[in-house]
N, C-alpha and C positions, 0 to 999 in steps of 0.2 A: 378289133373292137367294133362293137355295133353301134349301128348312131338313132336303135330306137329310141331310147331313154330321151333326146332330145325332142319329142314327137309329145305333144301336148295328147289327154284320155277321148277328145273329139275326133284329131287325126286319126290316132292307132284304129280307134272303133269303126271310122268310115275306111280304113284300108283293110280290115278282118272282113266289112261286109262282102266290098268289094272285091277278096281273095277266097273267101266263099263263095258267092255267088259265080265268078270266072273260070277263075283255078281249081278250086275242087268242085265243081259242078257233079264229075262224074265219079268221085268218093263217096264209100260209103257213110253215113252218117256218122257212126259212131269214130272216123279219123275228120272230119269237122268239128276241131277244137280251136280256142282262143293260141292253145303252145302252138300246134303243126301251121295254123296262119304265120305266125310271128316268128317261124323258122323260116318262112319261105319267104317274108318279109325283109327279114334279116340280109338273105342270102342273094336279091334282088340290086343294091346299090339304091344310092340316094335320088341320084337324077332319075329314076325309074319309080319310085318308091310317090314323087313329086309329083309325076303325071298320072299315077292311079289315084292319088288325094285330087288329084282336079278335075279329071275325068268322073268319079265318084260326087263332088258336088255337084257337077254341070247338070248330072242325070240323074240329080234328088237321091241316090240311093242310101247316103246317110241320112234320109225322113222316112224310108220302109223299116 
């Protein structure tokens, strides 16, 4: 079972920026979706999932 659902619409959206901009950096555009983030999301674990939400504030990238 996945523990996004528990992920307030501010966290999810600053871990999709931050899974964009890292993770598929070198994807093409059109597999840069909101699903393919939230699969990889998904498949990451919680305590991992934690430090890309905090790392992702530290360095503003949820205000780009």
């Amino acid at each position: 079972m996945s523990f996004l659902h528990t992920l307030n619409k501010q966290e999810r959206d600053t871990l999709r920026k931050v899974v964009k901009m890292v993770h598929f950096q070198y994807y093409p555009d059109d597999h840069k979706s909101d699903y393919e983030a939230d699969k990889l999301i998904a498949s990451l674990g919680p305590e991992v999932v934690a430090t890309l939400i905090k790392t992702g504030r530290d360095h503003n990238i949820d205000n780009i």
